[in-house]
N, C-alpha and C positions, 0 to 999 in steps of 0.2 A: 204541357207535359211537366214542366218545372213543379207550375202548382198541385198537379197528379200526386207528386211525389213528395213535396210536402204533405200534402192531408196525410196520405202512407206514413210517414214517418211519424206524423203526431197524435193519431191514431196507435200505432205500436209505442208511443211514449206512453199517451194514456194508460191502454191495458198494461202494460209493464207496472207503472206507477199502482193501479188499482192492484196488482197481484202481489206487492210489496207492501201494501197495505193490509192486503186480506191476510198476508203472510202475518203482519207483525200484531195485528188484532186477535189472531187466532194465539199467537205465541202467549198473548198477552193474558186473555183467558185463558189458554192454557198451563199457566203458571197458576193460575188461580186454583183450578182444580185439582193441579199434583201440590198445591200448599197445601189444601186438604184432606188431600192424598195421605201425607205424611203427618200431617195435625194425627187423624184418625190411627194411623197406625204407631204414632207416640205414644199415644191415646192406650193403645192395646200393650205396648211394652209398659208403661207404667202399669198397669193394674196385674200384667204377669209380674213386675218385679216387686208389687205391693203381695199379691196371694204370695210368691215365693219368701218373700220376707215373714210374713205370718206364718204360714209353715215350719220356716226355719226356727221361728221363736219358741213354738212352740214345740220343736223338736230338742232345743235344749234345754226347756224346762222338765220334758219327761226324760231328759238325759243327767238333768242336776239332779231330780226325785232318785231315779234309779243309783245315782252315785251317792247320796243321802243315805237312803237303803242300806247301801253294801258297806257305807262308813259303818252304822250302827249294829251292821252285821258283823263288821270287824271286831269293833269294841266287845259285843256279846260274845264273841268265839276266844278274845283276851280273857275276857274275865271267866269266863268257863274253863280257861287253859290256868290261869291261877288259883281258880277254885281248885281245879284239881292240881294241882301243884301244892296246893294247902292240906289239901286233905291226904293225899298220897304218903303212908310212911316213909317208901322208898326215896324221896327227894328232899 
């Protein structure tokens, strides 16, 4: 009976040991996969924060143009305002 209960016992060591293995094999490539997991989804935040950068660039170049614009529009609406301030008797 003693030896009964040994083999029982070493038996449930084995499986025990073998389930702590399959646990720590599985963990082990499973780290694998969510490293790639997140490679790839770095992956997709870099190229949204590269499109969003180009966007933005080029949102302040059609914002420098437009404020280039209204400088030269300023200047011509001066000089139009001195023009007539030149020519106006009244002033």
């Amino acid at each position: 009976m003693a030896l009964a209960i040994a083999t029982w016992v070493w038996i449930v060591i084995v499986v025990a040991a073998a389930a702590v293995l399959l646990f720590l094999l599985l963990g082990w490539f499973g780290r694998g996969r969510r490293r790639e997991r997140r490679r790839a989804e770095a992956q997709g935040l870099r190229q949204e924060a590269q499109t969003r950068m180009t966007r933005a660039q080029e949102r302040e170049s059609v914002a420098q143009e437009h404020a280039d614009q209204a400088q030269a529009e300023r200047e011509r609406a001066q000089q139009a305002a001195e023009r007539a301030a030149s020519i106006d008797p009244d002033t």
